[in-house]
C-alpha positions in Angstrom: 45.8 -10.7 2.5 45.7 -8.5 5.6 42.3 -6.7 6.7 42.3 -3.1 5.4 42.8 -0.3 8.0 40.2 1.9 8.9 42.8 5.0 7.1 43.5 2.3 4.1 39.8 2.5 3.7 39.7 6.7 3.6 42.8 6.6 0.8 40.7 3.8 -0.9 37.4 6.3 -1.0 39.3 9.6 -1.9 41.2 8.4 -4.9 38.7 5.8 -6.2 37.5 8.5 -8.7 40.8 8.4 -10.0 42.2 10.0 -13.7 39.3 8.8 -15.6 37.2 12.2 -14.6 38.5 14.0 -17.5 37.5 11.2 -19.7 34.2 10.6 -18.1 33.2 14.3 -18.9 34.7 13.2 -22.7 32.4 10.6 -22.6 29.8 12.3 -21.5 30.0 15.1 -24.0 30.0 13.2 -27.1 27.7 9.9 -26.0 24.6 12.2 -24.7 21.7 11.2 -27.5 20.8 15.0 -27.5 24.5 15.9 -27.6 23.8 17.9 -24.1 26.9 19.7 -23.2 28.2 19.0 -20.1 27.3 21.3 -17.1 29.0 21.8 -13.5 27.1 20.0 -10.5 25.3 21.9 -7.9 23.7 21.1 -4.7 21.1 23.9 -5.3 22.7 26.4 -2.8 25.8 28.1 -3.2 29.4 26.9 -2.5 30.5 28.3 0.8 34.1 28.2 2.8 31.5 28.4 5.9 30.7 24.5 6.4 27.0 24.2 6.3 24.6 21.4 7.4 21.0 20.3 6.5 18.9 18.0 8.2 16.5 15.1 8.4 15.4 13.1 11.4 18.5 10.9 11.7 21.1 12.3 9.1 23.2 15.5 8.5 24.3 16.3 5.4 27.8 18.4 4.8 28.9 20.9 2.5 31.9 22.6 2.3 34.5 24.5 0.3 37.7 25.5 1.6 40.8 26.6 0.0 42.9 23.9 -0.8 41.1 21.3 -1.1 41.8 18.6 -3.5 40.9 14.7 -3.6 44.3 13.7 -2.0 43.4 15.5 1.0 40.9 13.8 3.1 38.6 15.6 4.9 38.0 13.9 8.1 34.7 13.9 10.2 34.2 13.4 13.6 30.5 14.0 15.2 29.1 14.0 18.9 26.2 14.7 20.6 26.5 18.4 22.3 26.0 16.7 25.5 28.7 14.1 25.1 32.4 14.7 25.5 33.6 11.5 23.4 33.9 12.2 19.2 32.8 9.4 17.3 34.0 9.0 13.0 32.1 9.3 10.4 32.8 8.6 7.1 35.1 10.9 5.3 33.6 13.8 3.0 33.7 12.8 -0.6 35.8 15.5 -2.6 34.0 16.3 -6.0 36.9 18.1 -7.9 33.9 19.4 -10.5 33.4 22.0 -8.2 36.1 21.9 -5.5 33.3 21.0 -3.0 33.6 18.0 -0.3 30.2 16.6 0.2 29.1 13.6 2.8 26.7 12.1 5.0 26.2 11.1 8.7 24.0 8.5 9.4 21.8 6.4 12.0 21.5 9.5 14.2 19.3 10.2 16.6 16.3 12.6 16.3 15.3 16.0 17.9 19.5 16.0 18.9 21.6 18.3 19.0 25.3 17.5 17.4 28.9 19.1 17.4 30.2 18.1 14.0 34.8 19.0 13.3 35.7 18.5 9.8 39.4 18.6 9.8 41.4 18.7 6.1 44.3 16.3 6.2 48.4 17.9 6.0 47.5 20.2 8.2 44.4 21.5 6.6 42.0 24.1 7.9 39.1 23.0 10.0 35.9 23.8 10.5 33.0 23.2 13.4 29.6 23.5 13.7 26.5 22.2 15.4 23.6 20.5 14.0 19.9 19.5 15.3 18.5 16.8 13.2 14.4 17.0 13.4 12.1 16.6 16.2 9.4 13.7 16.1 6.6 15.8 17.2 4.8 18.1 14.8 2.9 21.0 17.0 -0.7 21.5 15.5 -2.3 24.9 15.9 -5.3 23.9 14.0 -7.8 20.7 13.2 -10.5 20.1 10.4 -12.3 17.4 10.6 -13.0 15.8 7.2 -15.7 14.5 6.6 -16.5 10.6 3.9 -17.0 11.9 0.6 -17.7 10.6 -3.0 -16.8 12.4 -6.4 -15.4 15.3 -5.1 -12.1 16.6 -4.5 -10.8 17.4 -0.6 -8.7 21.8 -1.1 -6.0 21.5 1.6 -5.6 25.2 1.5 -5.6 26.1 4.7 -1.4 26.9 5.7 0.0 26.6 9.1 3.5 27.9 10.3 6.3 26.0 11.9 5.1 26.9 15.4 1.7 25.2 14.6 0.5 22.4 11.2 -2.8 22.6 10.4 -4.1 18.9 10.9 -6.5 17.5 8.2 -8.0 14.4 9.8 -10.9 12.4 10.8 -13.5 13.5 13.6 -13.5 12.5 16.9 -14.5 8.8 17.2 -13.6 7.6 13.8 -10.5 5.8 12.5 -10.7 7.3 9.0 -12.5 9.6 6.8 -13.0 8.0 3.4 -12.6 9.5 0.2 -13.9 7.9 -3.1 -13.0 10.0 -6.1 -15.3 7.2 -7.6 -14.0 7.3 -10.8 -15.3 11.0 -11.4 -12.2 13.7 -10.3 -9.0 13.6 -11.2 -7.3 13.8 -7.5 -9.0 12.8 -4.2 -7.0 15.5 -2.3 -5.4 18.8 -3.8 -2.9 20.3 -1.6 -1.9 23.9 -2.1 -0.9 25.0 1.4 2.2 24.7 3.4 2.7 23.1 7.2 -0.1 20.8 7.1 -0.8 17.2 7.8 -3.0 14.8 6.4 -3.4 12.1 8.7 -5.7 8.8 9.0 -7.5 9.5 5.1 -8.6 6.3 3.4 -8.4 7.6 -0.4 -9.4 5.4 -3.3 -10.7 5.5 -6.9 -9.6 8.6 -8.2 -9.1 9.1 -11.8 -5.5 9.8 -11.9 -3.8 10.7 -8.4 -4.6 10.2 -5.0 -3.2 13.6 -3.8 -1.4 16.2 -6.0 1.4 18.3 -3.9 1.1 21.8 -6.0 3.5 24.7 -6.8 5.3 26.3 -3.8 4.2 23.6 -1.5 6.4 23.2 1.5 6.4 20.8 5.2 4.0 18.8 4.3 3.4 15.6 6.4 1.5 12.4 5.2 0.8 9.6 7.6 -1.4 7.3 8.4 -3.3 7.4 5.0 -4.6 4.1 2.7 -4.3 4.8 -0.8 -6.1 2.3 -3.4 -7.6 2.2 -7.3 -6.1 5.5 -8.7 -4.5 5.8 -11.9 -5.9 5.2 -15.6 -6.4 2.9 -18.2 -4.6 3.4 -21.7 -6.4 2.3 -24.3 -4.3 -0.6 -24.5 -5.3 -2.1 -21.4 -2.4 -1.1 -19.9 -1.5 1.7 -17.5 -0.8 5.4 -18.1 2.8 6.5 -17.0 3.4 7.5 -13.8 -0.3 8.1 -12.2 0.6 8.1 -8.9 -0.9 7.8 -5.1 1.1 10.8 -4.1 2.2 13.4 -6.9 3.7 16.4 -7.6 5.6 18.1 -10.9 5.9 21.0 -9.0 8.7 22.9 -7.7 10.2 24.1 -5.4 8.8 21.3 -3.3 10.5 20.8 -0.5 10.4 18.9 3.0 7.8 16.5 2.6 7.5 13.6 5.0 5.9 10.1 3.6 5.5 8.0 6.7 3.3 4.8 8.0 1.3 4.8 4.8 -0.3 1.9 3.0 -0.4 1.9 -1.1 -1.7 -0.6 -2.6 -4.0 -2.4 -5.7 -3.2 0.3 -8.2 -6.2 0.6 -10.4 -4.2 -0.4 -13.7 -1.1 -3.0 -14.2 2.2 -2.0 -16.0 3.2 -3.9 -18.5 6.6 -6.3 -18.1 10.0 -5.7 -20.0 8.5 -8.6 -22.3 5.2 -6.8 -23.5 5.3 -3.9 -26.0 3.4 -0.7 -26.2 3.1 1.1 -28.7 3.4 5.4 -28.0 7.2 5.1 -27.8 7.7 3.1 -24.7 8.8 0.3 -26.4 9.3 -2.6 -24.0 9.8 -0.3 -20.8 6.9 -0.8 -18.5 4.8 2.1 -18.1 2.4 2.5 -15.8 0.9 3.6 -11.7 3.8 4.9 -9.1 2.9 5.4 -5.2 5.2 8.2 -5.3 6.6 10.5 -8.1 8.1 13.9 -7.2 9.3 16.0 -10.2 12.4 18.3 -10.1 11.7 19.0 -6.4 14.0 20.7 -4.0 14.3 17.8 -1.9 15.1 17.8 1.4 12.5 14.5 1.9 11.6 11.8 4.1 10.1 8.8 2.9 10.0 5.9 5.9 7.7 3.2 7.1 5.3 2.6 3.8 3.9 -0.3 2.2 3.4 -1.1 -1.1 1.6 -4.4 -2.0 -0.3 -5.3 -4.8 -1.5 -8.5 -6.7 -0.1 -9.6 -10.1 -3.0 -7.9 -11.4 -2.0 -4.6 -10.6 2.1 -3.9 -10.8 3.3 -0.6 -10.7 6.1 0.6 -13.0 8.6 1.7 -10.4 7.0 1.9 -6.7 9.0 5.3 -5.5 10.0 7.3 -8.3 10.0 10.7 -10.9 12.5 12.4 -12.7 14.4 14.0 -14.8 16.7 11.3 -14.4 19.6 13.2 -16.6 19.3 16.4 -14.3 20.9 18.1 -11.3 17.7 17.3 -9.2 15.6 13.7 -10.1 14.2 11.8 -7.3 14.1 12.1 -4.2 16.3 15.4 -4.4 18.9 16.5 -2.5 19.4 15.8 1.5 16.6 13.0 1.7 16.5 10.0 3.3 14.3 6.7 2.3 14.3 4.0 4.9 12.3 1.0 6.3 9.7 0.8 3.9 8.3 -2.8 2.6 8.1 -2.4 -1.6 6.3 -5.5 -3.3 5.0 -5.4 -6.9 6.5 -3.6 -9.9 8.3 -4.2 -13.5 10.6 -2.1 -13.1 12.4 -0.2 -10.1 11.5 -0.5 -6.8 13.1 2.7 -5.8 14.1 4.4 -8.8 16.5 7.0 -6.9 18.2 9.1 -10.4 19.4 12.6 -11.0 21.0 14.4 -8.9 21.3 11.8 -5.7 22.9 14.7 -3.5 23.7 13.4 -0.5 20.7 10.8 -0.8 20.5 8.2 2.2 18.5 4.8 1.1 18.7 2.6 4.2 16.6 -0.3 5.9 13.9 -1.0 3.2 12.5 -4.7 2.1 12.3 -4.8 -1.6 10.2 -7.7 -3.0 9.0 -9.1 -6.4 10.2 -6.2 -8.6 12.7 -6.3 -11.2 15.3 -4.1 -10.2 15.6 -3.1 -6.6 17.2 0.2 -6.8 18.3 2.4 -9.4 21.0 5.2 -9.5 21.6 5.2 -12.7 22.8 8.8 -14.2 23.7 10.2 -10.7 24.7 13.6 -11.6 26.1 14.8 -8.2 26.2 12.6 -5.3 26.9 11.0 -2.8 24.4 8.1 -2.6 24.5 5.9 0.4 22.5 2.4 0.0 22.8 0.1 2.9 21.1 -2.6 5.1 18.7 -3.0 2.8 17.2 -6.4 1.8 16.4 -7.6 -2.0 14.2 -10.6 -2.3 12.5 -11.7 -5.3 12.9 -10.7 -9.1 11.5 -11.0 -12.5 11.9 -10.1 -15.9 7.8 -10.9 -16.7 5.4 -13.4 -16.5 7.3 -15.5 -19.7 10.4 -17.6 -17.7 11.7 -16.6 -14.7 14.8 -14.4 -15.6 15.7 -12.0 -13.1 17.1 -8.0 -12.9 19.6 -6.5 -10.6 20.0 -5.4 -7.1 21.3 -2.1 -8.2 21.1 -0.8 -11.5 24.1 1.1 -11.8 25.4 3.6 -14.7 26.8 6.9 -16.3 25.8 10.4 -15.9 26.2 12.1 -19.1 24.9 15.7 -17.5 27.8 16.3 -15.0 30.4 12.9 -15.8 29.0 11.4 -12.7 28.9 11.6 -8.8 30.0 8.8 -5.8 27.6 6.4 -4.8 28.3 4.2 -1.6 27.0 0.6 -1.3 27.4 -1.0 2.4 26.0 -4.2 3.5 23.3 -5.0 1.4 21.8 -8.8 1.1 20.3 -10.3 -2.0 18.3 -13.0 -0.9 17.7 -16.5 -3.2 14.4 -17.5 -2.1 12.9 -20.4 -3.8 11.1 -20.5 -7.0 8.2 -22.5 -8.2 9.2 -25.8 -9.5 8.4 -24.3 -13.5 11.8 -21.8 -12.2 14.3 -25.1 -11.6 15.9 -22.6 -8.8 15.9 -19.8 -6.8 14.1 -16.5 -8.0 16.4 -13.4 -6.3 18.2 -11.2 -8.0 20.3 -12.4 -11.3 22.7 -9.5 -11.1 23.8 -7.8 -8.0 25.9 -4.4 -9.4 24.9 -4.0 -12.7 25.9 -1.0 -15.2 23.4 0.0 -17.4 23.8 2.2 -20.2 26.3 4.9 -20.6 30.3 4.0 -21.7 31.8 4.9 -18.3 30.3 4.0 -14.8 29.9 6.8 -12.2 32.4 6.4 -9.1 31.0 3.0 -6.9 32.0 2.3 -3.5 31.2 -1.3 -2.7 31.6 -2.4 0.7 30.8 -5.5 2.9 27.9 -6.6 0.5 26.4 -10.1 0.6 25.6 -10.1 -3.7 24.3 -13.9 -3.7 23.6 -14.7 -7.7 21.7 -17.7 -8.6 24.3 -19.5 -10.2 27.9 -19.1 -10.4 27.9 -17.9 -13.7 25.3 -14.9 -12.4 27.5 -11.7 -12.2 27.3 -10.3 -8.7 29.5 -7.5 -10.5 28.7 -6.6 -14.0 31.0 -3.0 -14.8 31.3 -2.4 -18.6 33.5 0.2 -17.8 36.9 0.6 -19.5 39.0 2.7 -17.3 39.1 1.2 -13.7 37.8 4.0 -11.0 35.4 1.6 -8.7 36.5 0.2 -5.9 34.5 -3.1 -5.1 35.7 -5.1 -2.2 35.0 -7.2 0.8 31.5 -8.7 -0.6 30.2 -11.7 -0.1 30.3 -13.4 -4.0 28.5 -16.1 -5.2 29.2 -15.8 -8.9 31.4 -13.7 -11.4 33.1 -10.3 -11.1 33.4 -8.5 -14.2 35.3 -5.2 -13.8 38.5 -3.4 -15.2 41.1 -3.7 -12.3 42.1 -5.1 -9.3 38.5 -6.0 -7.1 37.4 -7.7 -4.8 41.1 -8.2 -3.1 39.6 -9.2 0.1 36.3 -10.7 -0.9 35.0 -14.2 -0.1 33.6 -16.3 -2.7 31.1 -18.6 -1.4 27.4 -19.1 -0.2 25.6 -17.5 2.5 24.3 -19.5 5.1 21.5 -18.5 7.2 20.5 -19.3 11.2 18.0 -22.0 10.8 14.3 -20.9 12.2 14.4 -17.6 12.7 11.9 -15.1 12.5 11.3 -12.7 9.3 13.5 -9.8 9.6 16.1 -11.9 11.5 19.2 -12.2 8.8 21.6 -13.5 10.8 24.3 -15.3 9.0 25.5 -18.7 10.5 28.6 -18.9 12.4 30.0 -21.3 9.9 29.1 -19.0 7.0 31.2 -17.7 4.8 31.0 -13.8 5.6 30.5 -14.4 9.2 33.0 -11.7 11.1 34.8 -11.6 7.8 33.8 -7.9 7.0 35.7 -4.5 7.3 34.7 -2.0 9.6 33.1 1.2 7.8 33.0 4.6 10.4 29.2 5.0 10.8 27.9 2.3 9.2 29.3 -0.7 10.8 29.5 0.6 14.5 28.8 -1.6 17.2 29.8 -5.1 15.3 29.3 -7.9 17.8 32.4 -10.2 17.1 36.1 -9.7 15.7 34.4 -7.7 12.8 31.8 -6.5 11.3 29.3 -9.3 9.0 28.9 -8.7 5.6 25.1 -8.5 4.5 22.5 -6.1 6.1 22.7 -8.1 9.2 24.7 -8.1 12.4 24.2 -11.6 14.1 22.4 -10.8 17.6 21.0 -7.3 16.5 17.2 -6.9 16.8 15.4 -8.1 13.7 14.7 -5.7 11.0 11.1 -4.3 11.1 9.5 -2.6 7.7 6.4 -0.8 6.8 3.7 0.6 9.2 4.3 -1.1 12.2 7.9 -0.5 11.8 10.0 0.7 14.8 7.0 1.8 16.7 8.8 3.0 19.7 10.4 5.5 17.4 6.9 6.5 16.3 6.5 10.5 15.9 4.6 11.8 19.2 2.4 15.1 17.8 1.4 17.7 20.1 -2.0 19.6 19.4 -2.2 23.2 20.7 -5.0 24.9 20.6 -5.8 27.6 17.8 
């Protein structure tokens, strides 16, 4: 069939939502377990006809409400640098008719920028302009203290800077790190209760529970640099206890915290697998040490350019993470972006990224040895954007070698659901053992869990490589058809109401021979080579007669992950003196 058109592709993302809303929010009514009425989504700052903008270092997010807007209607988005006189598209705002709101994303931007942004409502629609400056990479500091090795005690980051000037907490002069042992004898190694501050270059290790605690009314906060070892408890079981994490906070409104260039890793405890039980109501569900878990925070996050590794010995549950999951909020919260990180070692989710997922951007990250990669189920309000990012390995536990999904998909039973958007994603096979008699990737690609009807999935230009043919790359339960999955990559089956995959290709991937790690160049012979379809924003600057499906462009520079990541790009901090 012929390729799609770049306005096919807008009509295809604006009615893929479709008539089953009213059913969803049905659904969702009478399949809650608690029976938990149904309640209107919300970004967490009022609807507006004045087009607003929020910012991280290399996406805008959009709201806006104008009269007459319905899901026929595209809103169009065009974005530039102020210096620049040529517009360049973006994708579409998604219309949530919950609320009458369009919402969206623009991606891959450039930091400390300014950008002229024209959102134009189709039939002659009203319009809108503004400008907005996406973060600077430098962090002024107006203030250092030095911290000094420690053992037992607990480091009070109370000390508050402004947004003219952080306060740095760091080393001294002429050491690499300051060293902080909790020993096995506080609960945290680091409290923070003070706004605009860093923590930079801190080796923390052995705490009882958490590494550092974020508490209430915390805001622009900045973590870097930092090693983070041995915290979290044992359960009397031998397993451990939920959700002790190396960075924590169940405080809110937490807001603007950046997570960058830090290494987490050998958890004090291990989780258990979905094939051990524990008793205290988990059931089968692993429980056990995070590196992150935020609770009902306020969002507006970066996590980029951390490492999580870890020996068999010491799995996490899910690596990044918190909750509610059923709320308007979850993790990360709204207007966040978490990119280029390298995840290794957990039983469960490697980014577990449920709730709210308003206008959540998950791009660029390396996700190895954990049973699901990423998890959105029970997005309340959307978008979600996943894309470029690269699944490798996966298992169930340490009985067999069955696998979990890339994404674990499903309903939202709070709101009726939100849009996610999946672009150019690659599962990887890698090989197993020879006790595994194959590969050991993922054994679903998009996979509904839970919930009668799906929330609203986008699937584009996806390279969902099963181990078998029988392996579903697609796996939607639901009954009424409002997904629109097409032009993946598929090696195995599609099960879905309706018409998908119109323009996939069914076939294996085949990679360049010797290249380099990060280097996922497709073949020229492959099947998915220059057989993509090209996505405003997200597929820009494709090499040959059209985009490639899978994370990777052939002749792009490799993908980098974790702390050495992108290094050019680094953040440049300028001290000032107090």
């Amino acid at each position: 069939m012929p390729r799609s058109t770049s306005a096919t592709f807008f009509r295809s993302v604006v009615f893929a939502i479709g008539i089953s809303f009213c059913h969803s929010l049905l659904m969702a009514q009478v399949s809650s377990p608690k029976s938990q009425a149904v309640v209107l989504p919300t970004s967490g700052t009022p609807q507006s006809a004045v087009a607003r903008a929020v910012c991280t270092f290399n996406c805008i997010s959009l709201y806006w409400t104008p009269a007459g807007g319905a899901e026929e209607r595209v809103c169009r988005v065009r974005y530039r640098p102020a210096a620049e006189q040529a517009w360049r598209e973006a994708l579409p705002l998604w219309f949530d008719k919950r609320i009458g709101e369009y919402r969206g994303s623009i991606v891959q931007l450039q930091s400390d920028t300014t950008y002229d942004v024209r959102l134009d409502i189709a039939d002659d629609g009203p319009t809108a302009e503004l400008k907005a400056t996406t973060w600077r990479e430098t962090f002024p500091i107006a203030r250092t203290i030095e911290v000094d090795d420690a053992t037992g005690s607990t480091l009070k980051v109370d000390q508050s800077g402004t947004a003219e000037g952080y306060v740095l907490y760091t080393h001294k002069k002429g050491a690499t790190t300051a060293t902080l042992d909790g020993a096995d004898k506080v609960d945290q190694c680091v409290e923070v209760t003070a706004s605009y501050v860093i923590l930079r270059g801190l080796t923390v290790r052995a705490p009882k529970i958490h590494g550092i605690v974020l508490g209430p009314g915390t805001h622009d906060i900045v973590i870097e640099g930092c090693e983070i070892s041995g915290w979290g408890r044992i359960a009397k079981d031998g397993w451990g206890v939920d959700l002790d994490s190396a960075i924590y906070s169940r405080f809110h409104p937490l807001t603007r915290v950046v997570v960058q260039r830090n290494k987490f890793h050998h958890p004090r405890s291990n989780s258990n697998t979905w094939q051990e039980f524990r008793e205290g109501g988990g059931g089968k569900h692993p429980m056990g040490a995070q590196a992150i878990c935020f609770f009902d925070s306020a969002g507006n996050h970066v996590f980029r350019y951390n490492e999580f590794t870890t020996d068999d010995d010491h799995f996490a549950n899910d690596i990044f993470g918190g909750g509610p999951n059923r709320s308007l909020r979850g993790f990360p919260g709204a207007d966040s972006d978490v990119h280029g990180n390298r995840l290794e070692g957990c039983w469960d989710d490697g980014l577990e990224m449920e709730g709210g997922g308003c206008n959540v951007r998950v791009w660029g990250n390396y996700i190895d040895r954990a049973m699901v990669k990423i998890a959105i189920a029970g997005i309340s309000v959307g978008p979600t954007y996943i894309f470029r990012n690269v699944a490798g390995s996966s298992r169930f536990g340490h009985e067999g070698w069955g696998g979990g999904p890339f994404v674990k998909m499903g309903h939202a039973p709070l709101t009726g659901g939100g849009r996610a958007y999946i672009f150019h994603n690659t599962i990887l096979q890698p090989p197993g053992p020879p006790e595994a008699r194959g590969t050991i990737g993922c054994n679903e690609g998009l996979s509904h869990s839970g919930g009668p009807e799906l929330l609203s999935i986008v699937s584009r230009n996806n390279i969902l490589h099963m181990r078998s043919d029988t392996g579903k790359a697609i796996r939607d339960s639901s009954t009424v058809p409002t997904h629109d999955y097409d032009y993946d990559l598929i090696r195995g089956m599609v099960v879905s109401a309706g018409k998908q995959e119109q323009h996939g290709v069914i076939g294996v991937p085949v990679y360049e021979a010797s290249r380099p790690f990060g280097d996922f160049s497709l073949a020229p012979t492959s099947p998915g080579y220059d057989a993509g379809t090209t996505i405003p924003n997200f597929s820009d600057g494709f090499r040959g007669k059209a985009p490639d499906m899978g994370a990777f462009e052939a002749g792009s520079a490799i993908m980098e992950f974790g702390v050495n990541a992108n290094l050019p790009n680094a953040a440049v901090r300028q001290d000032l003196k107090e």
